[in-house]
matplotlib code that plots the C-alpha trace (Angstrom):
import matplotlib.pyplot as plt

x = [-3.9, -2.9, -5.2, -8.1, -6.9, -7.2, -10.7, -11.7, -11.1, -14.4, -15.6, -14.6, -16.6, -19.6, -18.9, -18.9, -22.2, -23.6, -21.8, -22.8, -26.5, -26.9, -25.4, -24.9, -27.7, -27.7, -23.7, -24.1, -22.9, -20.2, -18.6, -19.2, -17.9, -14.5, -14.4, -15.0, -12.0, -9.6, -9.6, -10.5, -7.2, -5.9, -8.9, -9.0, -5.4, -6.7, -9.5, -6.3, -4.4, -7.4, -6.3, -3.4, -4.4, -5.3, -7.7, -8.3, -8.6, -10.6, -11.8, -12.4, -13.9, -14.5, -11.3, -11.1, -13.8, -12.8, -9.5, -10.5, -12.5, -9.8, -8.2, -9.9, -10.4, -6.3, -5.8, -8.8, -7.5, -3.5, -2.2, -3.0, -0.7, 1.9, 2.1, 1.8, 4.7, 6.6, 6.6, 7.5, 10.4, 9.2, 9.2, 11.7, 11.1, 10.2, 8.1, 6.6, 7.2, 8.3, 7.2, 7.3, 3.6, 2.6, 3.7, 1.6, -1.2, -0.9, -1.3, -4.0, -6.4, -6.0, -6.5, -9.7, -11.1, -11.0, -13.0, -15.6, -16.7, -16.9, -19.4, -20.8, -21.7, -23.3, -25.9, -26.3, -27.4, -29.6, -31.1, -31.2, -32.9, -35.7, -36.3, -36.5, -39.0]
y = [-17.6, -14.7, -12.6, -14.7, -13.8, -10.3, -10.1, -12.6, -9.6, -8.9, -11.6, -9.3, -6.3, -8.8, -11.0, -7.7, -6.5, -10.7, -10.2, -6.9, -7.3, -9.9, -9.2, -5.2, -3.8, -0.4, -0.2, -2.2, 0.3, 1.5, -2.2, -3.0, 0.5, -0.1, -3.8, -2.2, 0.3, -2.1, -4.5, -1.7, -0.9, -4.4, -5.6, -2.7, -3.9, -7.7, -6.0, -4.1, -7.7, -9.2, -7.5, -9.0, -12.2, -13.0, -10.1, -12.3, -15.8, -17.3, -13.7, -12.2, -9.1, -9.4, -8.6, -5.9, -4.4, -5.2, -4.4, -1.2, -0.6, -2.2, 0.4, 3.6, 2.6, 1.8, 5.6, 7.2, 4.6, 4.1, 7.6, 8.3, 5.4, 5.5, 9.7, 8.7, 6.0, 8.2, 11.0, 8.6, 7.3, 3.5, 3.8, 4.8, 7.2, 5.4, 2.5, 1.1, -3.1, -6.2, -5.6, -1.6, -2.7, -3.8, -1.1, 1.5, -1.0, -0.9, 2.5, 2.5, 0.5, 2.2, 5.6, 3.9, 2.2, 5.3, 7.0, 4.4, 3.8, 7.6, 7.3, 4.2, 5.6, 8.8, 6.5, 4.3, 8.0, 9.0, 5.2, 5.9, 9.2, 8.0, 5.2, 7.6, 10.0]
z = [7.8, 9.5, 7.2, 8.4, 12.0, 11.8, 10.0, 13.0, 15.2, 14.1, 16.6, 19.9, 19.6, 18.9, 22.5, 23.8, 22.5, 24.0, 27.5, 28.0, 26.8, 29.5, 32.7, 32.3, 29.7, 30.7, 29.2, 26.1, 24.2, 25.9, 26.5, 22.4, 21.7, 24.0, 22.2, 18.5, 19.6, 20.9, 17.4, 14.7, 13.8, 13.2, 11.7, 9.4, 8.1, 8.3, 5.7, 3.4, 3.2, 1.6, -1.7, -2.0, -1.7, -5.5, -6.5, -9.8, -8.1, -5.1, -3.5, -6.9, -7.1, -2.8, -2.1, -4.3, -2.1, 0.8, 0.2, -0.7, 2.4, 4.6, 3.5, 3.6, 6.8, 7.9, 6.9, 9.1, 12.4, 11.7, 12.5, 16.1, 17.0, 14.9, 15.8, 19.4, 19.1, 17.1, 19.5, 22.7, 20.5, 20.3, 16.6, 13.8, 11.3, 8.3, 6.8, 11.0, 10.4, 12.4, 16.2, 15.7, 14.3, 17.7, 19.5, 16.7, 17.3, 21.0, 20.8, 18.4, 20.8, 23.5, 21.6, 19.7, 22.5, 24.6, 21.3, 20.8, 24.1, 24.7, 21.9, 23.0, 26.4, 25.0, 23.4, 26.6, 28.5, 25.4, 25.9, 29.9, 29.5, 26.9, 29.1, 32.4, 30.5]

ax = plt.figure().add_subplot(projection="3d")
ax.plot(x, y, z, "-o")
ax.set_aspect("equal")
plt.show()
């Protein structure tokens, strides 16, 4: 179940991309970017979990692959939270779980979200210049 809850995360960045396409166009990208940033790190664990939840039996050869992918992914976006955590002492050293998770995860969205909408609002100005030309 909570598997299923964490590859739902996928469902924020997407209301993100609805509400900002109607009431503010011009930074679509920048609010989907801040709402990809904010859930990328948990959803990219959410992805890793779906490996271990029967490779041979209902997911099959799916969560093979998506386990896979979940995590490729968990190692690009996991460190800059748990080195940020680390460093302000909210962690231990060691294997990060119970509730240090949150605080790495915490730490994660705010570093990702910070990334993402950077990126997102580059392309809403390359958008806003085409359009101005």
């Amino acid at each position: 179940m909570i598997v299923l809850l964490l590859i739902a995360l996928v469902l924020v960045p997407i209301a993100a991309w609805l509400l900002a396409r109607r009431y503010m166009p011009q930074f679509s990208a920048t609010a989907t970017g801040v709402g990809l940033g904010l859930v990328v790190s948990p959803m990219s664990f959410g992805l890793y979990a779906t490996y271990f939840l029967d490779p041979a039996g209902i997911l099959g050869p799916v969560g093979l692959v998506t386990g896979m992918i979940g995590l490729a992914s968990s190692m690009f976006h996991g460190p800059p939270g748990f080195h940020i955590t680390r460093s302000l002492g909210l962690v231990p050293a060691g294997v990060v779980e119970g509730v240090s998770r949150v605080y790495v995860e915490m730490a994660n969205a705010l570093v990702w979200a910070a990334v993402y909408g950077l990126l997102g609002w580059v392309i809403d100005r390359v958008r806003r210049s085409r359009v101005a030309l």
